[in-house]
Phi, psi and omega in degrees: 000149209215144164239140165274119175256072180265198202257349175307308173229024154325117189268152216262152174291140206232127146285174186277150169231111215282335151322352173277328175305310205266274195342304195293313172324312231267274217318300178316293209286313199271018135297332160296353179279324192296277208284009168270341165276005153291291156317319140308039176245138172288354190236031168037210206293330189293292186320285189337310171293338156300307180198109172283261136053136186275087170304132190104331176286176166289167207271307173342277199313309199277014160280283183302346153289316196287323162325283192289343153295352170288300212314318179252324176332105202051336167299308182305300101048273165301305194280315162326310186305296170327296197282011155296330193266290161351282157359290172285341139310302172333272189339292224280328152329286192336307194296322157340285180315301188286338177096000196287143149320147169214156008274009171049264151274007214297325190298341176263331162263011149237025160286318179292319180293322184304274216331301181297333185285267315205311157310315175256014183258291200301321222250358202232292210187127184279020179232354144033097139277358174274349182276331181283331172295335175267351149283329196282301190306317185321299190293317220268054176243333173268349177281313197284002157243035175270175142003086166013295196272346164261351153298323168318273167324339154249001152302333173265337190289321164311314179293344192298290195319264171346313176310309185295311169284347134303338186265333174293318173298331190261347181299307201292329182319295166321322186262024185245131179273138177108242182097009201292134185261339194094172188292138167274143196285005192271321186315330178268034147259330173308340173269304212273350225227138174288199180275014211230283200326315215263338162294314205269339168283354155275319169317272207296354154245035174306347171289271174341316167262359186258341155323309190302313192308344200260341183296303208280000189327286155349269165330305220254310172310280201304329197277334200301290205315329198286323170311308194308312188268350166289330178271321172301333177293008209042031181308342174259013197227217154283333178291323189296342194312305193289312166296350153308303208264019136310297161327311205292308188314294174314296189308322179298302175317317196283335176263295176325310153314301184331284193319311185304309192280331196291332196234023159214349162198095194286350189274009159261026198307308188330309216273289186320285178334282216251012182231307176278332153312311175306305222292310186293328183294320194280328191280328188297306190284030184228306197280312181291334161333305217262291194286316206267355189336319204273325246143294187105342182100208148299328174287319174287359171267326175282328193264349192321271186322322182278335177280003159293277224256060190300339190253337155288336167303292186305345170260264219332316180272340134349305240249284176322300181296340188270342167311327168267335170241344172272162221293318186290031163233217188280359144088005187314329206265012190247349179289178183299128185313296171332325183264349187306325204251007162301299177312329205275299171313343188257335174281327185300334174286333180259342174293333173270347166282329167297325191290295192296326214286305180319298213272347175275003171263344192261336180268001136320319217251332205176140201283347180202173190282144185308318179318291176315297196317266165026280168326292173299332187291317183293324157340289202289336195273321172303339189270008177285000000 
């Protein structure tokens, strides 16, 4: 598929904008608020899903843990997506300017991205989002530059569909009491098990963790588009005022709803995760809009770097937590149910700090993240 490029609808050159930096910052480090209570489970993602919570603590501790898992739970998440789709608009707008076709070579660098995704799922974490984004860009890559009303159209057909099947799913939950799945025998390699075990125990349960992308299939297509036309909308500028705080509002309501259902009927976790959640990520992304336009200040100087180099940060810090809590590291995830949950806290604080401290030092040094370079090197040489 090719774009006619006149001067007429030439889309106008966009400077970098540096709240896209501080958001791709915000999204990597709080998916680690999500995924370090996985990793500090003793029964890693298997357990987490059964029963997230440190069985056996005091009921206080497994309040305030089931809080902060509420807290990250699915926004982070969202806001990675959005601004996966944001992205991709970017590209396509660039191709636009240059007169280039699109989506042209955009399908090899996200042939490259499965690969990389597909790598860090056998060998880092079954729990992978990059294989589902480079399927989701491929299609929606041929979308985003059609016509308004059909990127509209497949943003709602999508967003529907996912609704209607998150919401059936969260009806049954509710009406099956319990829900307990029981121990998975997979559960002791998180502890017990090398690093070679937990790699061929992902291969042989690869269904099984390769679900939620298939679940979110929908949800993940509707977040692209949406991303996409909130950055044509200006959400990042001045044309945005009104759609910010239209966002900030919907989000605010929406986290509230989360919280609610999330610390008072976990058997709705679906509905919070993947229907409310997104809806607090679009509030999130209007409020970082909003604080970081100039910059963000100080705070927005420390994630500036890690959101350059979002995708070596995010395997990097996988890569670091299973080193710290599975049994073939330092084994953290074997402490006393009392303690899970300082540790979990104390490990998320030093790994984002390890994290900012790595990327503002390694991009003094070197124009992108080793991933990224990486990335780029197979790009150019396959695209010769």
């Amino acid at each position: 598929m090719s774009t006619v490029t006149t001067p007429a609808t030439q889309p106008r050159v966009r400077s970098r904008i540096k709240a896209l930096d501080v958001a791709r910052g915000v999204a990597i480090l709080g998916t680690l608020a999500t995924n370090v209570w996985i990793f500090s489970h003793p029964g890693g993602l298997l357990g987490y899903i059964n029963h997230p919570t440190s069985a056996g603590a005091p009921a206080l501790q497994q309040g305030f843990e089931r809080l902060f898992m509420a807290l990250a739970n699915g926004k982070f998440l969202g806001l990675l997506t959005l601004m996966f789709g944001i992205g991709l608009v970017i590209q396509a707008e660039s191709a636009a300017r240059r007169g280039a076709r699109w989506p042209g070579r955009y399908p090899l660098r996200m042939g490259i991205l499965l690969v990389e995704g597909l790598i860090h799922f056998v060998l880092i974490a079954e729990f992978d989002v990059l294989m589902g984004y480079a399927v989701t860009g491929v299609i929606v890559a041929f979308i985003v530059v059609r016509s308004p009303g059909v990127r509209r159209a497949w943003a709602i057909v999508t967003g529907l569909i996912h609704l209607t099947v998150v919401t059936l799913l969260t009806a049954l939950l509710l009406a099956v009491p319990g829900g307990d799945l029981g121990q998975h025998p997979d559960e002791r390699l998180y502890q017990d098990g090398s690093w070679w075990e937990l790699v061929v125990m992902r291969l042989d349960n690869a269904l099984v963790f390769r679900a939620e992308p298939i679940l979110i299939g929908c949800l993940t297509f509707a977040l692209f588009l949406i991303g996409a036309e909130l950055y044509r909308a200006g959400v990042f500028d001045e044309r945005g005022r009104a759609l910010r705080s239209r966002l900030l509002v919907a989000g605010a309501i929406a986290l509230v709803l989360d919280l609610t259902l999330a610390l008072t009927l976990p058997a709705t976790v679906l509905f919070s995760r993947y229907v409310l959640a997104p809806v607090v990520a679009m509030g999130l992304l209007a409020l970082i809009a909003l604080l970081a336009k100039d910059g963000g200040g100080a705070l927005g100087a420390l994630l500036t770097p890690v959101g350059r180099m979002a995708l070596s940060c995010y395997i990097a810090q996988n890569l670091i937590c299973a080193a710290l809590f599975q049994g073939w590291g330092l084994g953290l995830n074997a402490v006393s149910p009392d303690a899970r949950l300082w540790v979990t806290a104390t490990a998320y604080g030093v790994v984002c700090l390890a994290l900012v401290i790595a990327a503002r030092w390694w991009l003094r040094r070197f124009d992108a993240g080793p991933v990224e370079w990486v990335a780029q090197k197979a790009f150019r040489t396959l695209a010769r």
